[in-house]
C-alpha positions, 0 to 999 in steps of 0.5 A: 725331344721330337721337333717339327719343323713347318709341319715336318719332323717328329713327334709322339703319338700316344700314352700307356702306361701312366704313372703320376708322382708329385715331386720336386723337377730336376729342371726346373726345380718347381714341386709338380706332378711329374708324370711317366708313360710309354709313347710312340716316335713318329715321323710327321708331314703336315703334323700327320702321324706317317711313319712309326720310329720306335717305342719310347718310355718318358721319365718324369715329365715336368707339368710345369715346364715340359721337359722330360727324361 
C-alpha cells in the first residue's frame, strides 16, 4: 500500500476499469461493495503526482475498511 510520509512518498493516481461486486472483506469481515480497478503508482513530493512507478490492478478493495489486494 503507498505511504506518505509529510508530503513525500507514494501514491495512486487514477482509476479504470472499475468493477464492483458485494460481498463479504477478507479483512474485515464486514459484507460490503468491494471494488476492482486499474491504477497508476507515483512518487509524490508535497502530494504532487512526480514521477510514474508503474501500473497497478487493486483487488477487491474493502469500502468499509480501505484495505485491499
Amino acid at each position: 500500500m503507498p505511504t506518505v510520509i509529510n508530503g513525500v512518498g507514494t501514491w495512486y493516481y487514477g482509476k479504470r476499469r472499475i468493477h464492483s461486486i458485494k460481498a463479504s472483506c477478507q479483512f474485515c469481515g464486514s459484507h460490503a461493495d468491494l471494488v476492482s480497478y486499474d491504477t497508476t503508482l507515483f512518487f509524490v513530493v508535497v502530494f504532487v503526482p512526480v514521477i510514474p512507478l508503474g501500473q497497478k490492478r487493486i483487488l477487491q478493495q474493502c469500502s468499509v475498511c480501505g484495505k485491499h489486494a
